[in-house]
N, C-alpha and C positions, 0 to 999 in steps of 0.2 A: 438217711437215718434207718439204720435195720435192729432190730431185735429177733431173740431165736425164737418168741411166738411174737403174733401178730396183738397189737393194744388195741384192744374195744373198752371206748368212752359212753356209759351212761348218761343222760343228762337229765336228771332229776328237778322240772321246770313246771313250768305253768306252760296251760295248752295257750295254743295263739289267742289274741285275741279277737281276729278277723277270722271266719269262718268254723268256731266253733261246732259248731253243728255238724258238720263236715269232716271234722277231724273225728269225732265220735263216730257219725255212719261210716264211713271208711275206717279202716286200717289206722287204729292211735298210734301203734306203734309206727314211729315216722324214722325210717333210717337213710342214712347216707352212707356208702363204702366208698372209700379211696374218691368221693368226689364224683364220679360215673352216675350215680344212679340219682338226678337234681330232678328229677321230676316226684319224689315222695317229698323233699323238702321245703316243705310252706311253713317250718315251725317259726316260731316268733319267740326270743328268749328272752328270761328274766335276769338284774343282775343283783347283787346281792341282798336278802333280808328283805326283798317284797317279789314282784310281778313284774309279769310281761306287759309293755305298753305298746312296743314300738311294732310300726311296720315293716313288712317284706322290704328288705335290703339296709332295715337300721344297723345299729352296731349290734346289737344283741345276737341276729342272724350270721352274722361272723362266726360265732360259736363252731357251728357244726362244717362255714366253709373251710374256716383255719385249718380244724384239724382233718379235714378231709383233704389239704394239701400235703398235708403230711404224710397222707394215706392212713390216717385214724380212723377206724372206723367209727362212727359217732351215732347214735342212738337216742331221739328224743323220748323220755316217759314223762307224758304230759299227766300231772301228779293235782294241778289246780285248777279250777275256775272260779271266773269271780263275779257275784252280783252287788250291783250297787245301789247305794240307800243313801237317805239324808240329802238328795240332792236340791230340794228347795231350803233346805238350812243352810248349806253349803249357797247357793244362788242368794241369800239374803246376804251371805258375807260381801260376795264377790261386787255385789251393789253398793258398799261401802268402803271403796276404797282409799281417802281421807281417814277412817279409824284403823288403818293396818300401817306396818313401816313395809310391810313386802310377805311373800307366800315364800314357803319351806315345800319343795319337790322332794320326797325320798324316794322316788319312783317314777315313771313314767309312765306307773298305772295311777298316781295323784293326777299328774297332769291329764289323762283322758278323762275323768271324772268331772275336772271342770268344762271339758269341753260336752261332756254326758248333761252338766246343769245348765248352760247357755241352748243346748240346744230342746231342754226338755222345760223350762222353766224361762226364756227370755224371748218373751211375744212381742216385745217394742221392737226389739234390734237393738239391744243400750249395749252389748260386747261392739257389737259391731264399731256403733258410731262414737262411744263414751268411753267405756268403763276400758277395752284392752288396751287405749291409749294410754287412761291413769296409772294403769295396773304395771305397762312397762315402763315405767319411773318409779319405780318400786325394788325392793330389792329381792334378788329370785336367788335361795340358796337353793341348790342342786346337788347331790349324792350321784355321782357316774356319770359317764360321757354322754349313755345312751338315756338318761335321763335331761342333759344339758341341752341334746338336738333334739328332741320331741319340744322341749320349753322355746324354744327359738321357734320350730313350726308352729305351735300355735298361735305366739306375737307374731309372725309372721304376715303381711311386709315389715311391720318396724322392727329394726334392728336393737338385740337385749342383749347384745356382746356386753357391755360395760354394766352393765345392770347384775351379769349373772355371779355370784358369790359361790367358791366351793373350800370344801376342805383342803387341808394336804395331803388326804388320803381319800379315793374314793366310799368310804362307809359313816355309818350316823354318828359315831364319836368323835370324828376327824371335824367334822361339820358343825357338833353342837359346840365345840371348842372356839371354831370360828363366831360361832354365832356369839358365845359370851366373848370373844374378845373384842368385839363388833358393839355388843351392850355394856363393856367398860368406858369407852372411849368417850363419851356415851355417842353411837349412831343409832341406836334402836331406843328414838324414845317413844314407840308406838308397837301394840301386839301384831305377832306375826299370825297370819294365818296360816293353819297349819292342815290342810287333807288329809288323812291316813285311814289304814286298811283297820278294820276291827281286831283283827287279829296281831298286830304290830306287838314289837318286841318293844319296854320300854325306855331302854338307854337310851335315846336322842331326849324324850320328856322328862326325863328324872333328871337328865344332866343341867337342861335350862332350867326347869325348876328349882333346884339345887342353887343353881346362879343367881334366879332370880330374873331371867331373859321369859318377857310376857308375851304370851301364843294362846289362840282362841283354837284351839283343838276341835276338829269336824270329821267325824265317822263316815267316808262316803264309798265304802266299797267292803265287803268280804270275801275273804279268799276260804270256798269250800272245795270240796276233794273231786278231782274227776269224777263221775260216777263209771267211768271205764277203766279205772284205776287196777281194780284188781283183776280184770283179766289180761291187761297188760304186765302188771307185776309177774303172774302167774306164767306168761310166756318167760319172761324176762329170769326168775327163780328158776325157771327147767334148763334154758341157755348158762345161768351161772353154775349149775350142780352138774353139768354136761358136757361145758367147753373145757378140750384137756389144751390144745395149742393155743389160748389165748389168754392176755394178761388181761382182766378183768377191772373196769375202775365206776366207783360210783359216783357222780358228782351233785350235790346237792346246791340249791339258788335261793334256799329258803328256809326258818324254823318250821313253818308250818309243812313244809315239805317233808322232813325230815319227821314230825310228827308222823304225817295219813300214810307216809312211804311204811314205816315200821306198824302201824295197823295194819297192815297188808301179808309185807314180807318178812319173812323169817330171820331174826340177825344172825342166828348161826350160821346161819349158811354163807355171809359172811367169813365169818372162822375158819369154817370148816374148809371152804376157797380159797382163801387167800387173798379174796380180795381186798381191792384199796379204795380209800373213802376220800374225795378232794370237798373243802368246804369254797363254799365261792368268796368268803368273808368271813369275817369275825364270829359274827351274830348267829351265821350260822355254823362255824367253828362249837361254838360255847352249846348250841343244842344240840349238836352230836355227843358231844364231850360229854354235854350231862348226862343224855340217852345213855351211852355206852354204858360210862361209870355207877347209872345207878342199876344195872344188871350185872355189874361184876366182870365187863367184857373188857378187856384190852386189846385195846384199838388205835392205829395212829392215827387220827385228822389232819390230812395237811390241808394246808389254805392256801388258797391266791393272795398274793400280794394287792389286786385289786380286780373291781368284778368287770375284769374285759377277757376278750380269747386269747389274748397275747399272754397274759400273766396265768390262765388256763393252762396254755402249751407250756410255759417255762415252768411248771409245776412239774408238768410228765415229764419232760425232758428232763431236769434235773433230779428228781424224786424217783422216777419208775422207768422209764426209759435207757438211763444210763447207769442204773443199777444193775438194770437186767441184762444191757451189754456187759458191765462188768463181773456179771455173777457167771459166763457164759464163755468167756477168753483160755 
């Protein structure tokens, strides 16, 4: 794959969630060239419309190996982190497993949360010996691949292959469609519980609502702004107003990213660049879109088909990649 300049990828994510502290004293900006330089890369990524959950060599971490096989240059801007709350409210659900039909994963940062409340709130040992038993006979709808293998390590030994419910599209509308076609039948004759980030977008809870599909909704994590944010951006705005041989791309994983990103950085320069904006999903499709639109900027957002690094790459490749070999023959 050649183009006449070289494509550097943004990745507008949340910092790891392993070694935070770490990523802030050192060097945020965590980059990967052509694949060479794996000793900066410990980021941990998010896929669409929440956070990073997973660990060093999940799916998410694919992100920056894919396109560094490409020879992509790839660039983490760790944009979020997150504290969590409500976890003995959260711990008082998870003890009543009998009043749930199953738990709703949008993330893979819901799932560490629960593992944040067994280990911070359960002094008997009741996950251990009880509750992870009941819990995986339950039904687990999952949002993403890298959301589906974090839910299996944590039942982990028991196998939740049969157990695990998804959309037909990796994002929360794909999923809440399932879920009301799930409480037509009727299979949900009991509330789900539901984890989410404070800051969540509300298309998955408006849509069951709407249906009528019952979820006991539990606040167990927010996503606040790197406090290294902006002097990372601030590198990152002098590279985009200075690089003349490179195709520039931003890619965002999140609304809230897309929020604290433009508290930061400049959208003109944008514009004025020429750069290109990928959304990882819908959700976050729709707050770009809106951002743009209500400043009067015309802007394309393209999106992934789904939040993995394969449907990543086939965005560049078909969208930027092969435009720019064609604009260049």
């Amino acid at each position: 794959m050649s183009t006449s300049k070289r494509l550097k990828v943004y990745l507008m994510k949340a910092a790891p969630e392993t070694d935070q502290a770490l990523t802030v004293k050192n060097d945020p900006l965590q980059q990967v060239v052509g694949g060479n330089d794996k000793e900066q890369h410990q980021a941990e990524i998010q896929a669409e419309g929440h956070n990073s959950g997973a660990k060093p060599g999940d799916n998410e971490d694919r992100f920056i190996t894919e396109l560094s096989l490409l020879k992509i240059e790839a660039t983490l801007v760790p944009v979020l982190t997150f504290e969590y709350c409500n976890l003995s409210v959260l711990w008082q659900h998870l003890q009543n497993p009998a009043q749930h039909a199953g738990i709703i994963f949008s993330s893979p940062r819901c799932i560490s949360s629960i593992t944040e409340a067994v280990t911070t709130c359960d002094m008997d040992n009741h996950w251990n010996t009880t509750l992870r038993q009941e819990w995986s006979l339950k039904y687990l709808y999952c949002i993403g691949p890298s959301t589906i293998a974090k839910a299996k390590q944590m039942f982990a030994p028991i196998n939740v292959d049969s157990q695990i419910v998804t959309g037909h599209e990796s994002h929360a509308e794909s999923l809440a469609d399932k879920m009301i076609e799930d409480n037509s039948q009727p299979i949900l004759t009991l509330p789900l519980l539901y984890p989410c980030s404070a800051l969540r977008r509300d298309v998955l809870q408006k849509k069951l609502a709407n249906a009528n599909v019952k979820f006991n909704q539990c606040i167990v994590y927010d996503s606040v702004m790197n406090p290294c944010l902006k002097s990372v951006l601030e590198k990152v705005s002098r590279e985009l107003k200075t690089e003349r041989d490179s195709t520039s791309v931003l890619c965002f994983f999140s609304p809230s990213g897309v929020k604290y990103v433009f508290q930061q950085l400049d959208v003109n320069i944008l514009v004025n660049n020429l750069i290109h904006v990928v959304a990882i999903g819908p959700t976050t499709k729709s707050a770009l879109d809106d951002f743009f639109s209500s400043r009067g900027i015309s802007i394309t957002v393209l999106q992934c088909k789904d939040p993995t690094p394969n449907s990543l790459v086939d965005v560049l490749q078909s969208h930027i990649i092969r435009k720019e070999n064609d604009g260049h023959r």
